[in-house]
C-alpha positions as CSV (number, residue, x, y, z in Angstrom):
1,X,92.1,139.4,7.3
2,X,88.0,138.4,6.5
3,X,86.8,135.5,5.5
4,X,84.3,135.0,2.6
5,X,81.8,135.2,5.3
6,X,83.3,138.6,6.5
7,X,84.7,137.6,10.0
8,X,88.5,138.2,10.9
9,X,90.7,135.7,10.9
10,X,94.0,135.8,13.0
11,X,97.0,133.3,13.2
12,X,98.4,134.4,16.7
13,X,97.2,137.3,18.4
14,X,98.6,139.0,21.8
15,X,97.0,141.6,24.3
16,X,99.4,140.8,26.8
17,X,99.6,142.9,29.7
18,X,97.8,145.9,27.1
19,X,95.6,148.1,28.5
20,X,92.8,149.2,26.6
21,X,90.0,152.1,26.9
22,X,86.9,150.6,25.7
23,X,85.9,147.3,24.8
24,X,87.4,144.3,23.2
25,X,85.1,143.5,20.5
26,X,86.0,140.5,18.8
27,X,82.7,138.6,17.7
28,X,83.0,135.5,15.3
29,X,86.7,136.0,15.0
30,X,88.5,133.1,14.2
31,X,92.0,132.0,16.1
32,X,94.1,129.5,14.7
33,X,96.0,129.8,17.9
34,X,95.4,130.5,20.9
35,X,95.1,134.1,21.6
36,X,97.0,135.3,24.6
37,X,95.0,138.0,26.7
38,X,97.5,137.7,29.6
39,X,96.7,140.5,32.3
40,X,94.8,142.2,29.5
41,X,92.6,145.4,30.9
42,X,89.8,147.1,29.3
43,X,87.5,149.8,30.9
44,X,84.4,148.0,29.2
45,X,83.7,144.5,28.0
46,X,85.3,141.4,26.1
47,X,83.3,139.6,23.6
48,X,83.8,136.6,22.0
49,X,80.6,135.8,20.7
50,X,80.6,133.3,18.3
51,X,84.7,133.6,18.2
52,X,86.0,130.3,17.0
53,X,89.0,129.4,18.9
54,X,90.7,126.1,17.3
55,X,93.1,126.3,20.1
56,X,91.6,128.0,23.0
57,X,92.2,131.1,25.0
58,X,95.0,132.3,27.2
59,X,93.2,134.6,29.1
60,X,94.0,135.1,32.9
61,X,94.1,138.2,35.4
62,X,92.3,140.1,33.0
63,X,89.9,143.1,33.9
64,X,86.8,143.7,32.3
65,X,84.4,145.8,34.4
66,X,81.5,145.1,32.2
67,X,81.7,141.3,31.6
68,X,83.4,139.1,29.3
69,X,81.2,137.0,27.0
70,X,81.6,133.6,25.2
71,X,78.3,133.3,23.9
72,X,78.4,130.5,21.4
73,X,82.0,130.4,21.0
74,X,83.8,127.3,19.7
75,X,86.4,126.2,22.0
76,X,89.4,123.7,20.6
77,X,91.1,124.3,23.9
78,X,91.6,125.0,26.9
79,X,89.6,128.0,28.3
80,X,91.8,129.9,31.2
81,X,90.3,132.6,33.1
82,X,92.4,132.2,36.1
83,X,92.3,135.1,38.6
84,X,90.3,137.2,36.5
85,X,88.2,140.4,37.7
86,X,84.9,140.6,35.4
87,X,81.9,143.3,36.0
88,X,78.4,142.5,35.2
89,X,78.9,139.0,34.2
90,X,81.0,136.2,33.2
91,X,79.2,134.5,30.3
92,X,80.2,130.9,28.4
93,X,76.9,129.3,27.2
94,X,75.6,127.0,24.6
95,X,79.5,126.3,23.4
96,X,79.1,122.6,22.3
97,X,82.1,121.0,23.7
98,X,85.5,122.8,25.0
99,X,87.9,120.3,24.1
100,X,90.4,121.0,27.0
101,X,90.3,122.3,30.8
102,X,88.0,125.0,31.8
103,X,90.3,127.2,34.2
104,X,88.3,129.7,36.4
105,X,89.9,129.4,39.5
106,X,90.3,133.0,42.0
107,X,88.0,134.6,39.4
108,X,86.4,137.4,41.1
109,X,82.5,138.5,39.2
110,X,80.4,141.2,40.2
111,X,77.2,140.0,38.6
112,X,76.6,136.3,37.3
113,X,78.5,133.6,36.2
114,X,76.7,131.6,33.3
115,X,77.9,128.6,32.1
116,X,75.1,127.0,31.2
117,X,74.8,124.0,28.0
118,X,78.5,123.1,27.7
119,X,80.2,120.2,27.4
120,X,84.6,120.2,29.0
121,X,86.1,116.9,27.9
122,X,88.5,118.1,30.1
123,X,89.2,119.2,34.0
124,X,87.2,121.8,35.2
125,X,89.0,124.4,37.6
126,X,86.8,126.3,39.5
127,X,87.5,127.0,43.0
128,X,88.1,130.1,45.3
129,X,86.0,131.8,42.7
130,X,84.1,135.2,44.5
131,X,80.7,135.5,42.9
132,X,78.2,138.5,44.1
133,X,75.3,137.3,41.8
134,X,74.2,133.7,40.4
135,X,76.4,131.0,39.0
136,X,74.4,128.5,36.8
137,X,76.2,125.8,35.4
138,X,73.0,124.3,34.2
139,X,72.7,121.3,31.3
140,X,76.4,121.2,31.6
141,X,78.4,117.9,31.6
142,X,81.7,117.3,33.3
143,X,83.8,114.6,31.8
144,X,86.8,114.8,34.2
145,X,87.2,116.0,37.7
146,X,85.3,119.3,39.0
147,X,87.5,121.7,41.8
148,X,84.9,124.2,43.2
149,X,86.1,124.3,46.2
150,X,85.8,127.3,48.5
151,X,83.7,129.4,46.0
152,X,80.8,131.5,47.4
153,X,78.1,133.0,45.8
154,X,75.8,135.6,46.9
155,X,72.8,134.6,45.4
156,X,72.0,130.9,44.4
157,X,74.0,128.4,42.5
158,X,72.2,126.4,39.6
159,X,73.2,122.9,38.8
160,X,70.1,121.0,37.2
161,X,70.6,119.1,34.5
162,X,74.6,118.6,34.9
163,X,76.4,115.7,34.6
164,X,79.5,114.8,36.7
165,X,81.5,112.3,35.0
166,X,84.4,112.4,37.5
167,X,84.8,113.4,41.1
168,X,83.0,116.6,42.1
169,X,84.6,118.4,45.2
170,X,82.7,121.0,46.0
171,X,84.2,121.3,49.7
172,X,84.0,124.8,51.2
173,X,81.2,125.7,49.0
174,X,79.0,129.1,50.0
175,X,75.7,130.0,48.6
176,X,73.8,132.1,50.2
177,X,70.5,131.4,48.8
178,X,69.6,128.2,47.1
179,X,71.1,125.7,45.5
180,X,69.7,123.5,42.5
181,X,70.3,120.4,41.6
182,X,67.0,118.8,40.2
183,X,68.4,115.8,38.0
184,X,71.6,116.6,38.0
185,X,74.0,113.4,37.6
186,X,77.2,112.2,39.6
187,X,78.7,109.4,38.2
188,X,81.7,109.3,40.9
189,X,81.7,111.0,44.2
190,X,80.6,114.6,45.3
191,X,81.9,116.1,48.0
192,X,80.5,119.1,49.6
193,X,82.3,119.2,53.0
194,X,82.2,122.1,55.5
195,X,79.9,124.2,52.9
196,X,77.6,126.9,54.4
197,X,74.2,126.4,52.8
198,X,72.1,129.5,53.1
199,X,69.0,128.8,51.7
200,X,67.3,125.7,50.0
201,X,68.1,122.7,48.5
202,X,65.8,122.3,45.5
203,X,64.9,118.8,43.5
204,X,66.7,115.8,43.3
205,X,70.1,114.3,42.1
206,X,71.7,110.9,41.6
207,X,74.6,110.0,43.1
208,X,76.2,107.0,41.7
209,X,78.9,106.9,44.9
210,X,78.5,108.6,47.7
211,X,77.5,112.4,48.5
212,X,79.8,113.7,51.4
213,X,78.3,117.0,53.3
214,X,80.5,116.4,56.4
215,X,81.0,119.3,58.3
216,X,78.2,121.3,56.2
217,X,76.5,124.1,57.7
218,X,72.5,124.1,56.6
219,X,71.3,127.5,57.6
220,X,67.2,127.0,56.1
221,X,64.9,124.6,56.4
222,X,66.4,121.9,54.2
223,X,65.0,119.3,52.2
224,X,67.6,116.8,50.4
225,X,66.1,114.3,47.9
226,X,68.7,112.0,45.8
227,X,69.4,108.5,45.1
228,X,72.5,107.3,46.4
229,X,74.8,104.8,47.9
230,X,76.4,106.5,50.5
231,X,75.5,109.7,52.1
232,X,77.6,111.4,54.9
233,X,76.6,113.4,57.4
234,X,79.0,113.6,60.1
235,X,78.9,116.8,61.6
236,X,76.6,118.3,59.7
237,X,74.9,120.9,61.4
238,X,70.6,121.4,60.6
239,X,70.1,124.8,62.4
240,X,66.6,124.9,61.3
241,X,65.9,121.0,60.8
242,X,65.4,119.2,57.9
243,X,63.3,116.6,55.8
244,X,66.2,114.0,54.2
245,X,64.6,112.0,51.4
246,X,66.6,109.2,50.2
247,X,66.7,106.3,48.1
248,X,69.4,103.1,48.1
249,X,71.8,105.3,50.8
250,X,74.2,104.0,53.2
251,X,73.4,107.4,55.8
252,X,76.3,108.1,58.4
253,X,75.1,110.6,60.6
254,X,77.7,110.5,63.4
255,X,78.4,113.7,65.5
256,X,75.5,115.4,63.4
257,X,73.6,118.5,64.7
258,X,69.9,118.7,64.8
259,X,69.3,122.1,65.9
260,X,65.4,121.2,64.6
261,X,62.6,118.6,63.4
262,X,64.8,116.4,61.1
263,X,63.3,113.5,59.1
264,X,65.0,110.8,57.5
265,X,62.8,109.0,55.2
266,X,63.3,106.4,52.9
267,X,61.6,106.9,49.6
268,X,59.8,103.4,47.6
269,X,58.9,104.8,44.9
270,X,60.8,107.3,41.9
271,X,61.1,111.2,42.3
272,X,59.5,113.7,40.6
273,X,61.7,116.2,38.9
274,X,60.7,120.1,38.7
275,X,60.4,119.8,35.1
276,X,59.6,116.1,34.2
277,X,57.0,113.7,35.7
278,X,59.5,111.0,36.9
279,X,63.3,111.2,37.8
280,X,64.8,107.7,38.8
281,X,68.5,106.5,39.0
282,X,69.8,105.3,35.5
283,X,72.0,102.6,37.1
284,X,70.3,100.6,39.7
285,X,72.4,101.3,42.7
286,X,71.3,98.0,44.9
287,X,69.3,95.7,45.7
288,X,66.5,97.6,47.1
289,X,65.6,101.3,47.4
290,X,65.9,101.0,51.2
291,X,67.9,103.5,53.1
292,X,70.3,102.3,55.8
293,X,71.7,104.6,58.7
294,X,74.6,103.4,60.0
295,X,76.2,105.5,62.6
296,X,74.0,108.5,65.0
297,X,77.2,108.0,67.7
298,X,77.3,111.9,69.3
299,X,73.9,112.4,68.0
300,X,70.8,114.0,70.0
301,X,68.2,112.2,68.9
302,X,65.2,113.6,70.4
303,X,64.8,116.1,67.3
304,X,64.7,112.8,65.2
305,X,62.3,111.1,63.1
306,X,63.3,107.5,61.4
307,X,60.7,106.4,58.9
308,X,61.3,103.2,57.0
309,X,65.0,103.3,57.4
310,X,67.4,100.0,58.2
311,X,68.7,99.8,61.0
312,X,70.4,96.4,60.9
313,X,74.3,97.9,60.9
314,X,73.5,101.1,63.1
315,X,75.6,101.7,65.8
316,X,74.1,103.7,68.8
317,X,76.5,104.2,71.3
318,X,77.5,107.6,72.5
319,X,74.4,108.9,71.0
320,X,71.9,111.4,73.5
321,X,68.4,110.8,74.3
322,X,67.6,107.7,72.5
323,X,64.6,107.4,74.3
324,X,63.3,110.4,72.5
325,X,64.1,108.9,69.0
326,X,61.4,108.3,67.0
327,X,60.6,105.5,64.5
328,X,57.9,105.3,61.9
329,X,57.0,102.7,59.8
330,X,58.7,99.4,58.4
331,X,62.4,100.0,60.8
332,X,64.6,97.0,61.1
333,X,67.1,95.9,63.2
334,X,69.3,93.2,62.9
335,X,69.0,89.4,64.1
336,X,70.6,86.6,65.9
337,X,71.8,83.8,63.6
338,X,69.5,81.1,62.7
339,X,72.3,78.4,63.0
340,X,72.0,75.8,66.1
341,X,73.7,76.8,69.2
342,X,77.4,74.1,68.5
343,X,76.1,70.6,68.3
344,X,73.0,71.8,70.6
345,X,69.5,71.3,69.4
346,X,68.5,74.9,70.0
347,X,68.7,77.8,68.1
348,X,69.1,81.7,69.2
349,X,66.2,83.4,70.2
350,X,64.7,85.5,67.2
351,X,64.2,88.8,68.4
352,X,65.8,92.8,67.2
353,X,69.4,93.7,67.9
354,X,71.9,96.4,67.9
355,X,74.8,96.1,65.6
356,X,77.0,96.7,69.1
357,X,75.4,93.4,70.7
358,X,76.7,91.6,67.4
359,X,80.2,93.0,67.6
360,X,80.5,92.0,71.0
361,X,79.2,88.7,71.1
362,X,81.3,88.1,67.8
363,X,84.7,88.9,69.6
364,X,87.9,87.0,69.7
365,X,88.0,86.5,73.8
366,X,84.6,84.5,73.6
367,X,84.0,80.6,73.0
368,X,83.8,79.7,69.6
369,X,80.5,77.7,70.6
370,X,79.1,81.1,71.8
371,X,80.2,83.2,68.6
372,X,79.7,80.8,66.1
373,X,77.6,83.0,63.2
374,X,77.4,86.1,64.8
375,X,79.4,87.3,62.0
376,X,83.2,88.8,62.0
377,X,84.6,90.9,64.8
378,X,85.3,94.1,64.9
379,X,88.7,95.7,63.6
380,X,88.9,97.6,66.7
381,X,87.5,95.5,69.6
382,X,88.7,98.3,71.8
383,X,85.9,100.5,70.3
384,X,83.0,97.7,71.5
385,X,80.9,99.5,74.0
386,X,80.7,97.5,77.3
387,X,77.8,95.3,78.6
388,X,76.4,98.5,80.7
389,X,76.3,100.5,78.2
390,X,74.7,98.3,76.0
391,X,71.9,97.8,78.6
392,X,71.4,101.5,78.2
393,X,71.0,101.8,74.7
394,X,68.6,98.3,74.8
395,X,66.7,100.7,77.9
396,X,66.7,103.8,76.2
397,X,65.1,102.1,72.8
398,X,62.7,100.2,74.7
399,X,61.3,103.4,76.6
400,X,60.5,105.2,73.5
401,X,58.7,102.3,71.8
402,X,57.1,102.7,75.5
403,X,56.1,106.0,75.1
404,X,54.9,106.0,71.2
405,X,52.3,102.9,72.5
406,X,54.3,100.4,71.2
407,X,54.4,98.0,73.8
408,X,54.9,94.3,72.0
409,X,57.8,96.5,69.5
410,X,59.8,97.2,73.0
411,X,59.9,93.4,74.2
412,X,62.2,92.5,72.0
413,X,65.1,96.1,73.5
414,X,63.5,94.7,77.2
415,X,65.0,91.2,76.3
416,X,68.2,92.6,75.1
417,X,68.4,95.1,77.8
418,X,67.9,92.1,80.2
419,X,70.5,90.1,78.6
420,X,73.3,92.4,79.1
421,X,72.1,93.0,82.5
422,X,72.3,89.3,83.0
423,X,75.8,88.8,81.0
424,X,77.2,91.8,83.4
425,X,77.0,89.8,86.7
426,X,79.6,87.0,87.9
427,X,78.3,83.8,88.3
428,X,79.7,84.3,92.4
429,X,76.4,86.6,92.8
430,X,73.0,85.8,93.1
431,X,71.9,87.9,90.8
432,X,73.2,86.1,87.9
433,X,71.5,83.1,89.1
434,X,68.1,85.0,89.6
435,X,68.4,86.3,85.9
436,X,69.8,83.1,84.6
437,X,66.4,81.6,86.1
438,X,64.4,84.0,84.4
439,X,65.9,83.6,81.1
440,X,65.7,79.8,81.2
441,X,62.3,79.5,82.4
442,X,60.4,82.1,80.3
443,X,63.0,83.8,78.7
444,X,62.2,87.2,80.8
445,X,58.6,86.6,81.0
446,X,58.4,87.2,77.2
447,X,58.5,83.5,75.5
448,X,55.1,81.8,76.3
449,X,56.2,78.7,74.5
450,X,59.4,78.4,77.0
451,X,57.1,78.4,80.0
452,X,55.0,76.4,78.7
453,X,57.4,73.9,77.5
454,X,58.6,73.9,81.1
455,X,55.2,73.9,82.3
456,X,54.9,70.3,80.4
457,X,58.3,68.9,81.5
458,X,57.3,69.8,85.5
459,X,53.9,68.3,85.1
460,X,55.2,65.1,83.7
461,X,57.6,65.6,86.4
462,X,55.1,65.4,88.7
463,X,53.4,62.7,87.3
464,X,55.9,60.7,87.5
465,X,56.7,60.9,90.7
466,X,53.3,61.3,92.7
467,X,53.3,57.7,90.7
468,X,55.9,55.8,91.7
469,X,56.3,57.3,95.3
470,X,53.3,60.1,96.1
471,X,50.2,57.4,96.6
472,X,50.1,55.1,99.1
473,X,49.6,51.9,98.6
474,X,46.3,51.8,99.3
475,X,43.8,54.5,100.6
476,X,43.9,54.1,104.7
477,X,40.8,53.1,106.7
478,X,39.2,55.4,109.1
479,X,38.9,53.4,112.5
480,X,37.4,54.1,115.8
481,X,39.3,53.6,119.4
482,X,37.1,54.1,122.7
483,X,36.9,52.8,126.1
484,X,33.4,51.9,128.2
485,X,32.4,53.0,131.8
486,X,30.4,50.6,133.5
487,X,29.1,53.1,136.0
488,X,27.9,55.5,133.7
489,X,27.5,53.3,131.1
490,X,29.7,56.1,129.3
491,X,31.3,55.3,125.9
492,X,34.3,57.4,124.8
493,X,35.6,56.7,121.3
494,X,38.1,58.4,118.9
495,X,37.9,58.2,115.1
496,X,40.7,58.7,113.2
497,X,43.1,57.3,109.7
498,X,45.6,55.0,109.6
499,X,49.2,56.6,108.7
500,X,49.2,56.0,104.6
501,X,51.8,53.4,104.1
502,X,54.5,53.5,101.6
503,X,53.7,51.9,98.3
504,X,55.3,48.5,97.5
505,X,54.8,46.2,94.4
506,X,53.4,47.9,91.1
507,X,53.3,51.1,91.2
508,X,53.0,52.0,88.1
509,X,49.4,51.4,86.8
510,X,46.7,52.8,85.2
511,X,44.5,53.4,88.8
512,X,47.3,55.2,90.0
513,X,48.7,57.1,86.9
514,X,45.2,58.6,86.7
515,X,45.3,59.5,90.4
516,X,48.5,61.3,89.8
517,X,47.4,63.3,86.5
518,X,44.3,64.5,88.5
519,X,46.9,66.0,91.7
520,X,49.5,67.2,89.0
521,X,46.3,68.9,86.9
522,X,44.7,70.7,90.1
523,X,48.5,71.5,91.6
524,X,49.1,73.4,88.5
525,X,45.7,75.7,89.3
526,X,46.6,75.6,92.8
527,X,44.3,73.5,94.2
528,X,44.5,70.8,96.4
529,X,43.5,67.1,95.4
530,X,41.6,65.8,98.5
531,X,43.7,62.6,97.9
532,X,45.6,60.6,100.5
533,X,49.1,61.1,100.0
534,X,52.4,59.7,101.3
535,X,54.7,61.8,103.6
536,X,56.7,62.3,100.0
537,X,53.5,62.9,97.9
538,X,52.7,65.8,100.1
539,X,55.9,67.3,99.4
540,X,56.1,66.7,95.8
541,X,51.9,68.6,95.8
542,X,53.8,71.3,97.3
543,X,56.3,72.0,95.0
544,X,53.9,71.2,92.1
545,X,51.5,74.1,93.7
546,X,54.7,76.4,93.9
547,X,56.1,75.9,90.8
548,X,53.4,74.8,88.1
549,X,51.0,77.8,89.0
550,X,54.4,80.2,88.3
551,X,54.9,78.8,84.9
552,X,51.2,79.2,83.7
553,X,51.8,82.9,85.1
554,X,55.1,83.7,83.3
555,X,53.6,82.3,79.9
556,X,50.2,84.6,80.4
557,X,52.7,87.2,80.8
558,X,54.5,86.5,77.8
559,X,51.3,86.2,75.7
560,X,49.7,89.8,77.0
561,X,53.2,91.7,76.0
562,X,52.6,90.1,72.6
563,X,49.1,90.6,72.7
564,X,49.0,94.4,75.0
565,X,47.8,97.6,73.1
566,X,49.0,101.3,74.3
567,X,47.4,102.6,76.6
């Protein structure tokens, strides 16, 4: 049965359902087909170092209370362990490339599960697996699809260096200690859905689709660092907080839990790996290494921290103390469209808002002058929060850019806050009215150059019209009227103006132009001119004093919020 090297050589071999007292010793044999070890007990070990097996192994159920080993083995097939019961540790390392499925689902392992430097050109089955020690799958690549599914382990699970060529579900996962993933590689999408996380998350993967830990239960202080184009978080629970480092990621973080201090940051430049100086993406995975968060609806965001992260398409409602959110460095938010208001030579007012003010001013029931490139509506207009509740997430924004001593960064939530406020109210109150004012004139005390511009337009205004109807027609005379007593010799006499008379002829000329610029110039300061003035010139000085000095505030206004420091 030896070869010329002195290793066994067997055509077909069965240890089905054989129960054997001792071990299985079958290092460097050679199988032409594949052995079947079906239900096969032994009260020791099975080794297979070196074995050669052209066609694989049929080898689930079996017992092996002191490990199983395929140390070097050469595997032309599929590898099937299913439901097996294995002592002090299940080993299949540095076996070049099973050509077939790698079957250890429902194995039970009272030590360690090594399967570390192996290539499966095949799927991998490895769910409900029971594991009381380590399970390292390190420098291992995955060509097909990965089931680990609801296995546990009680120590840490290793995964650095692997590559995921197909979809990795690791939903259900539980390590108790840490898990390791420095460099590993997912070419599709990993899942690791309601998975109980005990203990750290160490180095940094790539995710070329999305990482899903929705409904995953983060028991330590966790730190996640990957590239990535999406990364869910929805329900997620941080029970000691968390620092999220992320490059390229779409984050959803709806109905998440922050139990503590969690940061989301987005990361500019490359990681470092654990064992190499650099570790970037291979594929570029967008346009820019910018992180954008997308949904904190059911969120309490007073144990958050937002540094450099996007929030152009982030929807806010139903999330809890907003106010309380906090936001570090370059954050964005999105922006009214550039285009011309219809046919109208204006344009929207640049300022920051919410992806909710978009969708609502964007819906179907509105004018197609007043939604014209707001973008598309959304599928589900029913899901648009209303105009109050808007204002509160435009109020609750605004406060905390108020309380980090950011008071020109909250204008732009005070204007948006305003503008729902002033959207909410029919036009039969006077409310709308007041606010409709206040946004025309200075658009809520925070556009200098609107005041200013209306500043201009009343003081021509003015001009104008102390002009042509505010200075008489010429300056009246002062006269005296007395009577004399001839006994006393007593003279009584009263001085007083003739009543300015209504201009007539040209009234439009240079004397009295200048007259009126020098009225309009001291109205505006509120001051009076000292010059005569017809019975309508008096009233037009009037409303100049009123309004002109109002305008010149409003625009002050707008300048200091600009302009303010925290206090």
């Amino acid at each position: 049965m030896c070869d010329k090297d002195d290793c066994p050589n067997f055509g077909y071999l069965s240890l089905r359902q054989v129960e054997i007292d001792g071990p299985v010793d079958l290092r460097y044999c050679r199988f032409t087909a594949a052995p079947d070890f079906f239900q096969l007990r032994t009260t020791s070990y099975v080794d297979l170092e070196g074995a050669r097996l052209e066609r694989g192994i049929k080898a689930s159920f079996i017992e092996a209370p002191d490990g199983v080993d395929f140390y070097r083995a050469t595997l032309g097939g599929n590898l099937d362990l299913e439901g097996s019961k294995v002592g002090d540790r299940l080993r299949i390392a540095n076996c070049g490339t099973i050509n077939g499925s790698l079957v250890l689902r429902g194995c039970q392992i009272d030590g360690d599960l090594e399967c570390y430097d192996i290539t499966v050109s095949g799927p991998a089955y490895l769910s409900n697996m029971m594991v009381e020690g380590d399970i390292s799958f390190r420098k291992s690549s995955f060509s097909e699809g990965v089931q680990f599914f609801y296995t546990t382990s009680r120590q840490k699970v290793d995964l650095s260096h692997c590559r995921f060529i197909g979809l990795a579900d690791f939903e259900g996962l539980r390590v108790a200690h840490d898990l390791i993933w420095d460099e590993a590689s997912f070419q599709r999408n990993a899942i690791f859905d309601k998975a109980d996380l005990g203990g750290f998350m160490e180095g940094a993967a790539t995710f070329q689709g999305e990482a899903s830990f929705a409904r995953t239960i983060f028991r330590s202080p966790t730190a996640i660092r990957s590239s990535a184009r999406g990364v869910s978080l929805r329900e997620a629970r941080f029970e000691a907080g968390a620092t999220l480092l992320l490059r390229y990621a779409t984050v959803d973080m709806s109905g998440a839990i922050l139990a503590g201090p969690t940061n989301l940051i987005s990361l500019n430049r490359p990681f470092r790996s654990l064992f190499s100086d650099s570790l970037d993406s291979p594929v570029q995975l967008g346009d820019g290494a910018i992180v954008k968060l997308i949904d904190v609806s059911s969120v309490d965001t007073s144990n958050l921290t937002l540094t450099d992260i996007d929030l152009t398409m982030c929807h806010f409602a139903g999330a809890f103390n907003l106010d309380k959110l906090r936001l570090e460095g370059a954050w964005t938010f999105g922006s009214p469209p550039r285009k011309r208001i219809g046919i109208a030579p204006f344009t929207w007012t640049k300022r920051k808002i919410i992806e909710e003010e978009r969708q609502w001013r964007a819906r179907h029931r509105h004018s197609r002058l007043l939604k014209t490139g707001w973008g598309d509506p959304s599928h589900h207009e029913q899901d648009v929060p209303g105009l109050a509740a808007l204002a509160t997430i435009y109020r609750q924004l605004r406060k905390g850019r108020e309380d980090a001593k950011d008071e020109p960064g909250a204008n732009d939530f005070y204007y948006g806050e305003m503008e729902m406020r002033r959207h909410s109210q029919e036009w039969r109150k006077a409310e709308r009215w007041l606010l409709q004012a206040y946004w025309l004139l200075s658009g809520y005390g925070l556009r200098a150059s609107r005041a200013f511009a209306w500043l201009g337009i009343a003081m021509v205004i003015t001009t104008i019209l102390m002009t042509g109807f505010g200075l008489p027609q010429v300056s009246p005379k002062q006269e005296a009227i007395g009577t004399i007593s001839d006994p006393g010799r007593r003279i009584t006499l009263e001085i007083g103006k003739q009543s300015p008379k209504d201009p007539n002829g040209a009234r439009f000329t240079s004397e009295r132009l200048e007259k009126a610029i020098n009225i309009t110039l001291n109205s505006a300061v509120f001051r009076s001119s000292g010059q005569d003035l017809t019975r309508a010139g008096v009233y037009i000085e009037i409303a100049s004093r009123l309004v002109e000095p109002a305008l010149i505030g409003l625009g002050i206004l707008a300048i200091r919020g600009r302009l303010k420091r925290g206090t």
